[in-house]
C-alpha angles and dihedrals in degrees: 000000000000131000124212133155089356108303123097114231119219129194128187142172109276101355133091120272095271105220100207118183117231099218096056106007088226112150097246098173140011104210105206113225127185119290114284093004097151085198109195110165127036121184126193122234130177095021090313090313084119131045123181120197133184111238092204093180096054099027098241144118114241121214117207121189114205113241113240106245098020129086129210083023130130133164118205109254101184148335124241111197112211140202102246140068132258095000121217142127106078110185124172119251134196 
């Protein structure tokens, strides 16, 4: 679960990333994701232009671009596969 410009974020095993919005907690968006992504963690970048999400079910990062005129939505950009298994805990660093 993440929160970012006033929506939640939700990941889950198989569905889609839920975009529910915290003044009313109605389900705005469903953002797709690949097949079996298991995503767990999301972190905002640019002023939530970016969002990054740990695929922990095919080791990988996950790079969302927002989409201009719609908010709460985000269209997957790339995959980044990674070294590690079951990949989760994402934390901003400097």
């Amino acid at each position: 679960i993440a929160e970012h410009g006033g929506f939640y974020y939700i990941g889950s095993d198989n569905d889609p990333i839920l975009v529910i919005d915290i003044s009313n907690l109605s389900v705005v968006n469903r953002i797709p994701v690949p097949n079996n992504s298991g995503v767990r963690d999301m972190i905002f970048f640019n002023q939530g232009q970016t969002m990054v999400a740990a695929s922990a079910s095919r080791d990988a990062l996950l790079l969302f671009e927002r989409v201009q005129g719609s908010p709460g939505n985000y269209k997957l950009s790339y995959e980044q596969k990674v070294n590690c298994q079951h990949t989760h805990g994402l934390l901003y660093a400097n």
